[in-house]
ZAKEKOL-402139 format. One record per atom (N, C-alpha, C): residue number from 0; atom name; x, y, z. Coordinates in Angstrom, 2 decimals. Example, Ala and Ser with C-alpha at 12.3 -4.5 7.8 and 13.67 -1.06 7.14 Angstrom:
% residues 2
   guba   marro        px        py        pz
      0       N     13.19     -5.69      7.80
      0      CA     12.30     -4.50      7.80
      0       C     13.20     -3.30      7.80
      1       N     12.85     -2.25      7.08
      1      CA     13.67     -1.06      7.14
      1       C     12.90      0.03      7.87
***
This chain:
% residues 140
   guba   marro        px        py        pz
      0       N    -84.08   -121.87     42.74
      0      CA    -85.24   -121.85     43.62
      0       C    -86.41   -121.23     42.87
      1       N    -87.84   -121.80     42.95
      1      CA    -88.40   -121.37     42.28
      1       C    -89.18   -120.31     43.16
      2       N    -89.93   -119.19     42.52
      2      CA    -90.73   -118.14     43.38
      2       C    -92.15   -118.64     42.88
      3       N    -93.37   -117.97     43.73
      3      CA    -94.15   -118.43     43.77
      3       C    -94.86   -116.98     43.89
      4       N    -96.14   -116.56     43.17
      4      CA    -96.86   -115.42     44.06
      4       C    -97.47   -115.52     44.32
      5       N    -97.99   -115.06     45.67
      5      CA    -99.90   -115.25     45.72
      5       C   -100.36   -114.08     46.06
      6       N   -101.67   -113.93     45.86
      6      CA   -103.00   -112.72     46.24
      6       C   -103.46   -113.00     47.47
      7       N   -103.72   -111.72     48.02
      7      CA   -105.00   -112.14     48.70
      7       C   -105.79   -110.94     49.13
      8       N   -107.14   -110.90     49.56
      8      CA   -108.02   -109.73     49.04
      8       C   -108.19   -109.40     50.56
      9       N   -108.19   -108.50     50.88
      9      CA   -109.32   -107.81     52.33
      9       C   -110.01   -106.83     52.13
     10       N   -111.32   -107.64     52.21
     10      CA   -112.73   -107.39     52.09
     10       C   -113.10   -107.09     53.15
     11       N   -113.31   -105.91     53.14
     11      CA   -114.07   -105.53     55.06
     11       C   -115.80   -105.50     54.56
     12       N   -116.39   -105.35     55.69
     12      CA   -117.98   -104.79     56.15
     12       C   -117.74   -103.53     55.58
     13       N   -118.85   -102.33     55.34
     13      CA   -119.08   -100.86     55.53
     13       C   -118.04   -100.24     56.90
     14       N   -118.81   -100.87     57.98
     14      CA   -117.86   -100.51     59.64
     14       C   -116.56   -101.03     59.15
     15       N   -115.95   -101.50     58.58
     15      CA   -114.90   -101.90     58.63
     15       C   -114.75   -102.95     60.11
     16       N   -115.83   -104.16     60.83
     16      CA   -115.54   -104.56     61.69
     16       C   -115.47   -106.00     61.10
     17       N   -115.67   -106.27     59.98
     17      CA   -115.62   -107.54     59.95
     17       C   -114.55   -107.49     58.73
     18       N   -114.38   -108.76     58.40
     18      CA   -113.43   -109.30     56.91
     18       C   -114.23   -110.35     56.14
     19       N   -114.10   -110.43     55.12
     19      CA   -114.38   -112.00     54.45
     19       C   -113.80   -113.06     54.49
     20       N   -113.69   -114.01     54.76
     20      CA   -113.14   -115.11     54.80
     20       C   -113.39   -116.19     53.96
     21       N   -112.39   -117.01     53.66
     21      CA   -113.20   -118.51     53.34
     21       C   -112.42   -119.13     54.29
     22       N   -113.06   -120.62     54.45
     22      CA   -113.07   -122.13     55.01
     22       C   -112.10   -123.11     53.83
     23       N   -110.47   -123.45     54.08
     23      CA   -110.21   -124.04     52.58
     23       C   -110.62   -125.54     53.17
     24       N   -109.93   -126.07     52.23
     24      CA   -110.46   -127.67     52.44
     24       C   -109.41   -128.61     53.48
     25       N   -108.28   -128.06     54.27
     25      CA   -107.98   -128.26     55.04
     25       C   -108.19   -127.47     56.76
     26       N   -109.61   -127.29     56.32
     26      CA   -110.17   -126.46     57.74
     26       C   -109.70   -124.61     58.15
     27       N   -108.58   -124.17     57.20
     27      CA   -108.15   -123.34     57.70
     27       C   -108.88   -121.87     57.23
     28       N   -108.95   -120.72     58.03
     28      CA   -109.54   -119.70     57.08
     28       C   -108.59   -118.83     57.07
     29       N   -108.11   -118.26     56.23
     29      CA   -107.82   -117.44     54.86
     29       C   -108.73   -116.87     54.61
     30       N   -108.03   -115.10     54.23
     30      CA   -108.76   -114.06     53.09
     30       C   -108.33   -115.16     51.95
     31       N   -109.83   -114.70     51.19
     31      CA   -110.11   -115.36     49.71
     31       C   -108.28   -114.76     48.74
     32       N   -107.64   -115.60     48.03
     32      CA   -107.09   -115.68     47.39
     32       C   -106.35   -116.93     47.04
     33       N   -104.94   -116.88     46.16
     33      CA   -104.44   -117.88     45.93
     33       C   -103.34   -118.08     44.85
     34       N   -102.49   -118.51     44.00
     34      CA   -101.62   -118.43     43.37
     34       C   -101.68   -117.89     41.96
     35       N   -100.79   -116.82     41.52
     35      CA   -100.59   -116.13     40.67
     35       C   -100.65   -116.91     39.17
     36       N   -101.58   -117.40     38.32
     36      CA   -101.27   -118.07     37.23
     36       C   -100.27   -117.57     35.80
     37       N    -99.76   -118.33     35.20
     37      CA    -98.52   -117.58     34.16
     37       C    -99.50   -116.68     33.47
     38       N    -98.65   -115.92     32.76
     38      CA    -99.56   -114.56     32.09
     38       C   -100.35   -113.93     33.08
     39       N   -100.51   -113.94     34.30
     39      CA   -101.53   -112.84     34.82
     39       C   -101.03   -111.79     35.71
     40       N   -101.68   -111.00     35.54
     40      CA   -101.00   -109.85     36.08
     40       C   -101.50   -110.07     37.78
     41       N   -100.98   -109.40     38.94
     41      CA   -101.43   -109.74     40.32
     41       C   -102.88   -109.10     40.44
     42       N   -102.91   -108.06     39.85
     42      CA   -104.78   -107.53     39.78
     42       C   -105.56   -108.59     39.42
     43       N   -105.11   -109.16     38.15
     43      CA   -106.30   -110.29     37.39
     43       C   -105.92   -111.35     38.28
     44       N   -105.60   -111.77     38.85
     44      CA   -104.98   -113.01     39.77
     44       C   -106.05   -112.57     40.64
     45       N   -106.12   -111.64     41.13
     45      CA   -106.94   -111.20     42.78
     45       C   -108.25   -111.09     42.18
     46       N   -108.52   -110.68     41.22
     46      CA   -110.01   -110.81     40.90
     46       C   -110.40   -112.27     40.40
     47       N   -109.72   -112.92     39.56
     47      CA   -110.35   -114.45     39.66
     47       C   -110.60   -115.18     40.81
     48       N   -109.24   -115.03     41.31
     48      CA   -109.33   -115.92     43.09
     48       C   -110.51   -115.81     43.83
     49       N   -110.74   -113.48     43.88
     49      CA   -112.06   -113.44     44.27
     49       C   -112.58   -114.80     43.73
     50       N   -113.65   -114.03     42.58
     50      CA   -114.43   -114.92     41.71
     50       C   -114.87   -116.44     42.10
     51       N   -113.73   -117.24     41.99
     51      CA   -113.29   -118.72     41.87
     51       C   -113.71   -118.97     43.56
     52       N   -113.65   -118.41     44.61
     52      CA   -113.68   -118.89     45.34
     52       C   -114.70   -118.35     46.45
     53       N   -115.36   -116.95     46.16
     53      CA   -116.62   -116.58     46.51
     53       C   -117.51   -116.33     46.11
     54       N   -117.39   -115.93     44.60
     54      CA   -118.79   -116.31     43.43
     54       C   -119.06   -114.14     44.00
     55       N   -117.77   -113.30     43.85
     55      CA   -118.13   -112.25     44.34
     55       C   -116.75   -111.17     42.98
     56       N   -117.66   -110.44     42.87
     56      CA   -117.04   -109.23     41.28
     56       C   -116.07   -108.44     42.17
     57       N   -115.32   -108.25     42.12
     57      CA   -114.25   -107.22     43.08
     57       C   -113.67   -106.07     42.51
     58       N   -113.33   -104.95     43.00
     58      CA   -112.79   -104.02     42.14
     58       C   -111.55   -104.26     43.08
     59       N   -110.18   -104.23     42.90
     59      CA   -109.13   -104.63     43.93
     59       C   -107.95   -103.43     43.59
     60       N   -107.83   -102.58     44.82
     60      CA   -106.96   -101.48     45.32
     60       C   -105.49   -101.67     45.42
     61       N   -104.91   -100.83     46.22
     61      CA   -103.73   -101.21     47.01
     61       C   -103.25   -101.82     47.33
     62       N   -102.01   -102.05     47.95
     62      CA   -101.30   -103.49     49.05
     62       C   -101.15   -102.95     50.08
     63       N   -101.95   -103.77     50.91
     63      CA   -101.95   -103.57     52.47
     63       C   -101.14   -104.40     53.45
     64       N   -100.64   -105.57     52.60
     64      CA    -99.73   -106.40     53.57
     64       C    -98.61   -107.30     52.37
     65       N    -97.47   -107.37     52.83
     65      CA    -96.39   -108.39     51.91
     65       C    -95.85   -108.90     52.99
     66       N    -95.73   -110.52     52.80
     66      CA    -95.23   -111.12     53.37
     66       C    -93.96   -112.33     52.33
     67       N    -93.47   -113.09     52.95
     67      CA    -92.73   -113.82     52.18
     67       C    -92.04   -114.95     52.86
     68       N    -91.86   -116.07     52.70
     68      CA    -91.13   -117.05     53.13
     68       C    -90.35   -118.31     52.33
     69       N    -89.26   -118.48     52.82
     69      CA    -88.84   -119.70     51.78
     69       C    -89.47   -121.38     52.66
     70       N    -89.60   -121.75     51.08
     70      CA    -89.73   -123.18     51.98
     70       C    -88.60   -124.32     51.34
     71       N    -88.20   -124.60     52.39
     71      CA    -86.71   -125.24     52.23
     71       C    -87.17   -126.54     51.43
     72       N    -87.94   -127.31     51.73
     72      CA    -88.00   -128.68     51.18
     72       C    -88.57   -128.58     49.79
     73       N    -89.66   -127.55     49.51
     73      CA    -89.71   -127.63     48.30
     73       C    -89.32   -126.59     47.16
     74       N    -87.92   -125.97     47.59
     74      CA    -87.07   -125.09     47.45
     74       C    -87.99   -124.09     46.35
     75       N    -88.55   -123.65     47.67
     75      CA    -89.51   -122.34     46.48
     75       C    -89.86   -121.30     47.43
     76       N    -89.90   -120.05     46.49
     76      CA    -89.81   -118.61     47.90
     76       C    -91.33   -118.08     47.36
     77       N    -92.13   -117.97     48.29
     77      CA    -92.84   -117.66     48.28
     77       C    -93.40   -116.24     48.54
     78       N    -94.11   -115.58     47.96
     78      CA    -94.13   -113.54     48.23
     78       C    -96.32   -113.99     48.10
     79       N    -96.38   -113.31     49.09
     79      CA    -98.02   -113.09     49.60
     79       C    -98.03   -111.67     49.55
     80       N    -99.26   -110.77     48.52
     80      CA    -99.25   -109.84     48.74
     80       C   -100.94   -110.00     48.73
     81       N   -101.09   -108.94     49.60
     81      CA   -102.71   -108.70     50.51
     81       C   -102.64   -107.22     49.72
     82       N   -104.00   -107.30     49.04
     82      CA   -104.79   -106.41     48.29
     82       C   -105.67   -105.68     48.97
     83       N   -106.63   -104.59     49.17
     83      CA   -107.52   -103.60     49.66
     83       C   -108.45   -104.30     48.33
     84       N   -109.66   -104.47     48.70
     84      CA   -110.54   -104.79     47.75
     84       C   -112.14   -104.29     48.15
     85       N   -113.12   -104.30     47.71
     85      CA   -114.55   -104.11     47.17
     85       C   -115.67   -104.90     46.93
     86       N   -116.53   -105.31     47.12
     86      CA   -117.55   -105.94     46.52
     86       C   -118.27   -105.01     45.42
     87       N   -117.94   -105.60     44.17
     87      CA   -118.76   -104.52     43.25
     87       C   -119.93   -105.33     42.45
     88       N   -120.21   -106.66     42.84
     88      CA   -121.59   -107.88     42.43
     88       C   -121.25   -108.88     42.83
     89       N   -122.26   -109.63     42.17
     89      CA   -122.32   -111.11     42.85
     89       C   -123.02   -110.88     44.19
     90       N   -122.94   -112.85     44.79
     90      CA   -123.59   -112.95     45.69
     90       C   -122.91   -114.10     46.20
     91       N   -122.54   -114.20     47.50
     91      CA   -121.16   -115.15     48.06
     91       C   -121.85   -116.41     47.53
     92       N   -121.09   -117.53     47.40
     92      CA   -121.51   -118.76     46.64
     92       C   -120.27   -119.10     46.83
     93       N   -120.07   -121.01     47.63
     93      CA   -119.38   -122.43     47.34
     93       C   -119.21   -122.42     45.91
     94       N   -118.75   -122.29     44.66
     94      CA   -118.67   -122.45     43.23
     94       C   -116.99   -123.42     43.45
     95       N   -116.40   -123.94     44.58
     95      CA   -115.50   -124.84     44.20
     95       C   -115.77   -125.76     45.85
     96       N   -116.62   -126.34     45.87
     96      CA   -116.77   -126.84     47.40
     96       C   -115.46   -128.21     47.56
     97       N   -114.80   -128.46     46.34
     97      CA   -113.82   -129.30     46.74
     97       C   -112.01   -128.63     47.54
     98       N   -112.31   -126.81     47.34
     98      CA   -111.22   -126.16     48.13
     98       C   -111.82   -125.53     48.88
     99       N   -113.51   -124.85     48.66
     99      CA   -113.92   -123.60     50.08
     99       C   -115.14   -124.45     50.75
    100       N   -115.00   -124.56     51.61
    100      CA   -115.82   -125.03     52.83
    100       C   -117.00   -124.04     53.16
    101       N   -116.16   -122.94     53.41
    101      CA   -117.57   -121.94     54.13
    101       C   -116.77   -120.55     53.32
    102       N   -117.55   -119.75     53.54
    102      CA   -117.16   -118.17     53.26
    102       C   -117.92   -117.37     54.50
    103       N   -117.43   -116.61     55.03
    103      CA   -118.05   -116.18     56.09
    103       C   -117.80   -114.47     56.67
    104       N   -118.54   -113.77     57.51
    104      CA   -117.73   -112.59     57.62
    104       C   -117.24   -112.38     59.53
    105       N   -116.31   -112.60     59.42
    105      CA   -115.64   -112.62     60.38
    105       C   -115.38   -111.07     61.35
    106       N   -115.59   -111.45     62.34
    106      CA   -115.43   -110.09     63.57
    106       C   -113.43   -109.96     63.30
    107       N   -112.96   -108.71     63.05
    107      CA   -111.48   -108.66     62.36
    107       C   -110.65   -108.95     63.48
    108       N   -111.22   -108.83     65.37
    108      CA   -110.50   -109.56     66.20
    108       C   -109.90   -111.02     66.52
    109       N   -111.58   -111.65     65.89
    109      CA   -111.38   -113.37     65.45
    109       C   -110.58   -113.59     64.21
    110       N   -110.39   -112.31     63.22
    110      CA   -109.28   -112.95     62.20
    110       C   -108.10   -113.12     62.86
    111       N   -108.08   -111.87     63.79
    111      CA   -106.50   -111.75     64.22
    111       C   -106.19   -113.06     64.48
    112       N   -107.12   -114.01     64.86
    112      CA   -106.62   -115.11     65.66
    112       C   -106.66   -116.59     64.79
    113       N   -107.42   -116.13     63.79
    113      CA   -107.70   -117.06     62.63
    113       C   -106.19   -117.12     61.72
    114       N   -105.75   -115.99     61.48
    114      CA   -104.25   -116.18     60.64
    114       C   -103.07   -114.88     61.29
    115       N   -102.79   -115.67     61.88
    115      CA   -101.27   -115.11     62.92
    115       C   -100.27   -114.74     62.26
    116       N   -100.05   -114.97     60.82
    116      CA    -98.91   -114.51     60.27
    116       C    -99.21   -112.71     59.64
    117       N   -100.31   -112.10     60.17
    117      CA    -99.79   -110.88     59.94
    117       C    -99.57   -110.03     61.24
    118       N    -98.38   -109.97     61.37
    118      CA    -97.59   -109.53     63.09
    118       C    -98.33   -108.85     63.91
    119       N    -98.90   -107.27     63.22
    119      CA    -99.64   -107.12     63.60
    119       C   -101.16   -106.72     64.01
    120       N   -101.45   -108.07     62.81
    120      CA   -103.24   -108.19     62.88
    120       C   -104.17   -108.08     61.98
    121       N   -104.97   -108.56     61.54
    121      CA   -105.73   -108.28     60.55
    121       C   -106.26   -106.50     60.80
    122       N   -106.95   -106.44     61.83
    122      CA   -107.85   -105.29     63.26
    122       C   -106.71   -104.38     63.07
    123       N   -105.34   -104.49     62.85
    123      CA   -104.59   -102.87     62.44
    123       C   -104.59   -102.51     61.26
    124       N   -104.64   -103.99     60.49
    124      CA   -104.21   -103.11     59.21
    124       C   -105.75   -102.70     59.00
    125       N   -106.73   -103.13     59.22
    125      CA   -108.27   -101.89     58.81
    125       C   -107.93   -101.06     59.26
    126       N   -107.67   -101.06     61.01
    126      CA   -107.86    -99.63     61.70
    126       C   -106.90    -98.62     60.91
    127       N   -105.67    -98.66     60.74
    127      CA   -104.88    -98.28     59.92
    127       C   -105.31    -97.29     58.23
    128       N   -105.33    -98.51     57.85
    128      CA   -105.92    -97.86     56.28
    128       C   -105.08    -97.51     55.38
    129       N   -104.07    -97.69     55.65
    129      CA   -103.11    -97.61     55.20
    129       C   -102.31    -98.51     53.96
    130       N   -102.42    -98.53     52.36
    130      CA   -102.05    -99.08     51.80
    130       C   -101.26    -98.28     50.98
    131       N   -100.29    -99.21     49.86
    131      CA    -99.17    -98.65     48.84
    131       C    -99.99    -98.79     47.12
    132       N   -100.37    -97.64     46.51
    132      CA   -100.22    -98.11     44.94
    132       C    -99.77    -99.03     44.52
    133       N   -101.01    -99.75     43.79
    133      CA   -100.48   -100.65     42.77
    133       C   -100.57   -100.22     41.40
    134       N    -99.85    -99.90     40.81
    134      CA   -100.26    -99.91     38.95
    134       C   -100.05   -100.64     37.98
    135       N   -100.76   -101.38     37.29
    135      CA   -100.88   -102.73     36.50
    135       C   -100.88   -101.52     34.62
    136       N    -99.24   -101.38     34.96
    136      CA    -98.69   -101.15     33.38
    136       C    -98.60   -101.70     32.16
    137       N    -99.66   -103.25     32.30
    137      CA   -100.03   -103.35     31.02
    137       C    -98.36   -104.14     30.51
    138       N    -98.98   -104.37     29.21
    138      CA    -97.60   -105.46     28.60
    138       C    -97.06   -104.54     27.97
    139       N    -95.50   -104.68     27.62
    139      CA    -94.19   -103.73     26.98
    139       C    -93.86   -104.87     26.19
***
């Protein structure tokens, strides 16, 4: 079975009342991220994805959410880990309008309802604040 990783960033407001979002190209919104490329570490993964898909410089924290699922038909397990992240430049920008539709900043109650797979909520894990160290040890 093959594994799969992906990123994904939460970008709040100052208030912490909103999130970032994008629009992908099948209508759905998603925090900005996306699949782990070979050689990259999950930090550099979360800052390109930023990049690639909001035209926005990120400094990227903690893990605030892991999720995981297998998918039977195309026998591959998939691990989603949700990053604490920053705006540290840039300026939001379409730079791939054939996967992001919109980028937008979302009220974190309408995320709750925008992506249901975190149990419980986009709106806890801000209120919360609560994330785990990451440390990117570099190659051995």
């Amino acid at each position: 079975m093959k594994r799969t990783d992906v990123v994904y960033l939460l970008i709040t407001n100052e208030a912490k009342t909103q999130v970032l979002m994008v629009k992908n190209e099948n209508e759905a919104w998603t925090l900005p991220g996306g699949a782990v490329e070979a050689g990259e570490t999950l930090q550099t993964a979360a800052i390109r994805e930023a990049k690639e898909e909001t035209g926005l410089d990120v400094d990227v924290f903690g893990v605030v959410a892991v999720n995981e699922f297998v998918h039977t038909e195309k026998m591959e397990h998939v691990v989603l880990l949700t990053f604490r992240a920053e705006i540290k430049g840039g300026r939001p920008e379409i730079t791939r309008p054939e996967e992001i539709l919109d980028i937008a900043w979302v009220d974190v109650k309408r995320a709750d309802k925008l992506m249901p797979y975190y149990p419980e909520g986009i709106s806890s894990i801000v209120a919360k604040g609560v994330e785990v160290a990451y440390f990117d040890e570099g190659e051995i």
